[in-house]
Structure formats: structure tokens, C-alpha cells
N, C-alpha and C positions, 0 to 999 in steps of 0.2 A: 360857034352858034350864031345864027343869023340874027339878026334885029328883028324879026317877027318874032323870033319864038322864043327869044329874050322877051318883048312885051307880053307875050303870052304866060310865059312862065313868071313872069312879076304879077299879073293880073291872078293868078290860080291863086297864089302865093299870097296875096291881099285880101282874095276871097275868102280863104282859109281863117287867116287871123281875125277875119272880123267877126266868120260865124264864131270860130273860139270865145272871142272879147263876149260877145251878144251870150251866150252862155252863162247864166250864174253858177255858181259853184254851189257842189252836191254837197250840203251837210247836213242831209238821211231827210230831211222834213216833206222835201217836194221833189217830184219828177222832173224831168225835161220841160222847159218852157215852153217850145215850140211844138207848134202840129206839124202833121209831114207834108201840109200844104206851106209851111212853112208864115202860118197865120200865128200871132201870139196866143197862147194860153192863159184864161187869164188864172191869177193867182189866190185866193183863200187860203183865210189865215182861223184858224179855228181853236180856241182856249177854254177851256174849263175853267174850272175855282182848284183844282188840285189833280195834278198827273196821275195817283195813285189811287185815288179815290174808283173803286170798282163799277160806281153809277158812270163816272166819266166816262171810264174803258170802255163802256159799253156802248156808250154817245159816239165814240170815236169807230167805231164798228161803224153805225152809219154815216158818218161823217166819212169814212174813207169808201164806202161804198156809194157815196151820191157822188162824190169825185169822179170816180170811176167812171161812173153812167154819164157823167154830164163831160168830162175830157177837161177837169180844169185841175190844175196844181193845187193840193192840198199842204200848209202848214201847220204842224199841229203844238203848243206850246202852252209851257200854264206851269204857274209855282208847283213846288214839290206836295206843299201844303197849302194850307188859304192865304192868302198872303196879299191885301189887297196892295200893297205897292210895288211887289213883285209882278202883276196883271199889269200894273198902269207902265212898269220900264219897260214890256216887252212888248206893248203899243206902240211906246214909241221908238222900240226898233223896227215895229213889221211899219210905222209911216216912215221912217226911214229908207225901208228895203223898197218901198210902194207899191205894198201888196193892192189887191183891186179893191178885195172886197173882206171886213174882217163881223167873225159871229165871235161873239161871247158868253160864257156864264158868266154873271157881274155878282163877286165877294160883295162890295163894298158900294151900293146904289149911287151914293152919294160921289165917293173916291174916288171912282173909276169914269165918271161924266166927265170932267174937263178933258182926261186923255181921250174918249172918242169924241168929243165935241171937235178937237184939235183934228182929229183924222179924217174928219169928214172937212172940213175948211181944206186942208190938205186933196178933195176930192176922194176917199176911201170912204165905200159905203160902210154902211153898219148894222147888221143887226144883233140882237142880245138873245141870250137863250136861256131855259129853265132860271135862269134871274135875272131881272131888269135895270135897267141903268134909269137915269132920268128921259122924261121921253124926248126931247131937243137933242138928246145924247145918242140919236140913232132914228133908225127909219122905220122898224116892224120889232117887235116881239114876238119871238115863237114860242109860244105859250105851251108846255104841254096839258097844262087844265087850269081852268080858271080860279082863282084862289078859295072863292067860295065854295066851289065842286069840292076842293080837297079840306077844305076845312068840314064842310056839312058829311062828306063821306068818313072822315075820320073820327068825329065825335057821335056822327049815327051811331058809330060799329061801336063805338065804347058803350053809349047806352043801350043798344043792343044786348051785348056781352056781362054788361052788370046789372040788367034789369033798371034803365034808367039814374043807377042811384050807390053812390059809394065815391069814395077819393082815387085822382090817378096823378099822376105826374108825366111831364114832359123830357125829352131827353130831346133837346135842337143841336144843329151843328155850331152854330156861333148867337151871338145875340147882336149883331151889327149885319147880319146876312137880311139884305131886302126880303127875298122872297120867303125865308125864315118868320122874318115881323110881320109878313102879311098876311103867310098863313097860322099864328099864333092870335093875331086879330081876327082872324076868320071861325075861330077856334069857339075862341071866348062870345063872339058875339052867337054863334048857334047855341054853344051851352047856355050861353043867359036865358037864351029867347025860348028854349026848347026843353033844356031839362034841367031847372033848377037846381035836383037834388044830388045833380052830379058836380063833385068840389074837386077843382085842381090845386093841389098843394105845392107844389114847386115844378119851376123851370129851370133846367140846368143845360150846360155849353158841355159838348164833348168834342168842340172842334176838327169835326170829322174825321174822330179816330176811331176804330172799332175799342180799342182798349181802353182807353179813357171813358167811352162810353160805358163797358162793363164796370169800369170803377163806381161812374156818376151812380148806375144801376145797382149797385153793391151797395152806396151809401144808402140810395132812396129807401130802398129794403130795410135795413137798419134803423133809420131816423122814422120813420111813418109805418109803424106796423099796422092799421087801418089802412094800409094802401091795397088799392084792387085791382089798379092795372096802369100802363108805362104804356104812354105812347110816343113813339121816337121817331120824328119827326126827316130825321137824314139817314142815310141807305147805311153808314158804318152802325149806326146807332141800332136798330136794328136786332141784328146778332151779336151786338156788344152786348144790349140787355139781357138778351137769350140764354147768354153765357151766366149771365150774373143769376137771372132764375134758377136757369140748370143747376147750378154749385149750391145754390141756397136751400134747395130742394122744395122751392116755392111751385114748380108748374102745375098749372092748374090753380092754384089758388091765388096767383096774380096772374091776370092777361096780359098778354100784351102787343098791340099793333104798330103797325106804321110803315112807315114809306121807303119799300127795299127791295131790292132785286130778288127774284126767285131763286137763282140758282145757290144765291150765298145767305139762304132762311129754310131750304127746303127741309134741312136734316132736323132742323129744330119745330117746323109747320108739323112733318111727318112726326115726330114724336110728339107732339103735343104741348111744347113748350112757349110758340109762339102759334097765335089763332090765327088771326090777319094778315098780309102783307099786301100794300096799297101800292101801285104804281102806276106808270104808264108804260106804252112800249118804248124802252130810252134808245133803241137801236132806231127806229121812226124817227124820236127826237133829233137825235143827230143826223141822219140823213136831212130832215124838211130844215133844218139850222141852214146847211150847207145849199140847199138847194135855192133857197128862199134869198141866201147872198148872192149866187151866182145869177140869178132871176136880178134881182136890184142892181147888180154891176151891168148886167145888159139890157136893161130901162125895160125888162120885159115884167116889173115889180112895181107897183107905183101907185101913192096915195090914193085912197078912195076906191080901190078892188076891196070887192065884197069877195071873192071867189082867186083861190089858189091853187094852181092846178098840176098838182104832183104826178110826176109819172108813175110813182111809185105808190103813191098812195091813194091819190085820184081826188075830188075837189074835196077844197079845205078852205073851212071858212075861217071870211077874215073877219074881224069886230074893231073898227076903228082904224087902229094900229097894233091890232095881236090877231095874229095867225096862231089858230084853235088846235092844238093837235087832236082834243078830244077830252071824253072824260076818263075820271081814272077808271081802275080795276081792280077787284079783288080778287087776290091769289089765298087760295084757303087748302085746306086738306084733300079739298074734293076736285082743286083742277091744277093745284101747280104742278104736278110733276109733269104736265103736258105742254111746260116752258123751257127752252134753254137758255136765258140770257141771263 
């Protein structure tokens, strides 16, 4: 072999290993790094409060379809359950990995602030979604409704539904969950101001499990026979209750609302055992999450925008530092079957 094509073949040869090394390794979370201009892609890192949880799944639906649209690497990772120090170690793997850009739901407000405080020092932007962190702890909130929208819309429909006036109780996913306490505060202050005669009798944690919830729901039933309607506050809780009515052979004679997916209330809407179901659109949610990082990692995001401008969704305003997704929705008998998520 000649001495050219010895350095030739050493040269391919070098070329070779390096794009291998530049390569990260495939473990199922994110695509190919590169574009086929052979420009970096950049990388998003996207978490929930819990893997399992059916509202996430759905978040992740648009979280893997803004990816898509916008060509960047999507990670996606989050305790099995809530778990705020399970969130705050896998933070600080993905500042480790040096993803570009990381969205969160944040368990634990408080907990989970120093690790993205750290990731952004680290130069990884940040935003937080359906729950907030502290705000130094990040750059935007992607709000899907403003606390008070969902407080005012969920205790309307209760006095709506009992004529102003009778006892309910609450069923939330944790009692350390931010946006939990904030919409609980949002709760109590329109009941105060608006319908005295409505009394909430207890608040209880079903730590986002649908069956724990039907337990919480099984006891409230028993302990409060004066009771007139459950409002459940997290998307398991929901059809947890549902189940606890259906068995008790209460429907009808306890309502009950709250904040949950259509497709996993429908059978309980349509028979009459749950009236309400409040939400947003959570496949929206995750999409503008992901969109909104990707927008802040290419400084095409940036303090003091009043206006955000979705391909997908078209402009979305900003308030401060929370990007609005909207307000909520009612899913009732009369239009949820016209939802699939």
C-alpha cells in the first residue's frame, strides 16, 4: 500500500471513531443527537411528578410531539411515584448528561429549587410545568390555568350542583404538592367570599393513586353522612372516588367533580355517577412545556415577552413569568364523549 493511501485510510479511520465517540448511547429516551447537516440537536429533558400517572401520559403525548415539530432530542424521566428526591437525583443526572434545556412538574416547590437553581448556574435552562418551583428556580411557568380560574371554576360547580349550600370534602394528591396548596387556597378563599353555606369537612392525600383515593372516598362516605359531594382535586382521584360512590350506591346522591382526564371518567360521567370533570387540554400542556424550553435554550424566549408564539397553538400569553395555556374546561355528559385523551 502506498503512503497516500495509508494516510488516507488512517484519516477515514479517525473519522469514523470520532463520529462514533460524538455519539451518545441509545438508552430508549432520546434520538440521534445530530442533524443531517450535521448541526447539534439540542437536547430536552422532560419530568413529571410520577411516570404512571395517566395525566402525565398524556403531557408526554405532547411533549413527544413538539419534539418532533421542533427536531430536538426529547428525554423523558420522573419517579415511578411522587417522590420529591427522586426529581431532584435525576436533575442532577440530566446537569450531568448537559442536557440544554430541562421542563418540570415540581412535587415538592420548595425541594426541588436548589437542584434547578444548580442547573441553571450549570447554564441549563429551565422551565416548570403544571407545578411551580420557586421562581429564581427557573425562567417561565407554563401555567395551564391560573390558580384562581381553577379554584373559582371548581367551587362554582359545587355550588352550582348543591344549590349553594351542604358539606363536601376534598380528595388532593399530596398535601406538600405547590400547586395542590395553591389551588386549596384558591378554594377556600372563593368559598369564603361567595358561598358561606357551603362547608368543607375534610381534606385528605391519596398520593396520586386511583385506589387509595377510592379508599380516602370509601371512608369520607362512612365518617360524614351529611356529605354532598367530593371534590378531587388530582386526575387518579377522580375515578378513585367514582368507584367508591358506584359501590356505596351513593350516585346521585353525593356529586362529585374535579380535575381529570376524559377518557378515564367517561364511563362513570356517562352513567351518572361523576357530574363534572375539569381540566385543561394536557396533550397542549405538554407540547407548549417542551416548546417553551426549546424557545429559551435558543434565546428565542426571554424575559418581558408579553406574547408566545406557538406553532401549534398560535399566540399565548405571557403574565410576567407564566405562560397561560388558558382556562379550564368542562367535561360533563353533554360533550365529553367528543374527547379522546
Amino acid at each position: 500500500m502506498t503512503k497516500m493511501k495509508i494516510l488516507s485510510a488512517l484519516t477515514l479511520s479517525i473519522g469514523v471513531a470520532l463520529l462514533a465517540g460524538c455519539k451518545p448511547s441509545d438508552n430508549g429516551t432520546s434520538q440521534s443527537s445530530t442533524q443531517p447537516t450535521g448541526g447539534k440537536k439540542l437536547m430536552i429533558a422532560f419530568m413529571p411528578k410520577s411516570k404512571g400517572n395517566a395525566y402525565f401520559v398524556s403531557c408526554k403525548q405532547g411533549a413527544d410531539e413538539a419534539a418532533k415539530d421542533l427536531g430536538v432530542d426529547l428525554i423523558f424521566d420522573g419517579p415511578t411515584t411522587p417522590d420529591p428526591a427522586k426529581q431532584n437525583e435525576i436533575i442532577e443526572n440530566w446537569i450531568t448528561l448537559g442536557v440544554d434545556a430541562i421542563a418540570v412538574a415540581c412535587e415538592n416547590r420548595d425541594g426541588i429549587s436548589t437542584a434547578l437553581r444548580k442547573a441553571q448556574d450549570k447554564g441549563v435552562k429551565v422551565v416548570t410545568y403544571d407545578a411551580d418551583a420557586q421562581p429564581d428556580a427557573r425562567s417561565f411557568f407554563v401555567n395551564q390555568a391560573t390558580v384562581e380560574g381553577i379554584g373559582d371554576t371548581l367551587v362554582d360547580e359545587a355550588a352550582r350542583l348543591l344549590n349553594g349550600k351542604g358539606e363536601y370534602a376534598i380528595i388532593t394528591a399530596s398535601l406538600t404538592a405547590g400547586n395542590m396548596i395553591a389551588w386549596q387556597q384558591a378554594i377556600e378563599k372563593r368559598n369564603a367570599e361567595k358561598y358561606p353555606d357551603l362547608k368543607r369537612v375534610a381534606l385528605r392525600p391519596c398520593d396520586d393513586l386511583k385506589d387509595k383515593a377510592q379508599q380516602e372516598a370509601t371512608t369520607l362516605l362512612s365518617a360524614y353522612p351529611n356529605l354532598k359531594l367530593i371534590m378531587a382535586i388530582c386526575s387518579p382521584a377522580v375515578p378513585g372516588a367514582a368507584e367508591a360512590i358506584k359501590q356505596a350506591g351513593k350516585a346521585g346522591q353525593v356529586k362529585l367533580i374535579g380535575l381529570g382526564l376524559p377518557n378515564e371518567n367517561k364511563a362513570y360521567v356517562n352513567s351518572g355517577v361523576t357530574d363534572t370533570v375539569i381540566l385543561w387540554k394536557t396533550v397542549d400542556l405538554g407540547y407548549l412545556a417542551v416548546e417553551a424550553a426549546t424557545a429559551l435554550a435558543k434565546g428565542e424566549l426571554k424575559r418581558g415577552d408579553t406574547v408566545f408564539k406557538s406553532r401549534k397553538l398560535g399566540d399565548i400569553k405571557i403574565d410576567g413569568d407564566n405562560i397561560l395555556l388558558g382556562k379550564p374546561f368542562k367535561f360533563t355528559k353533554e360533550n365529553i364523549n367528543q374527547f379522546d385523551f
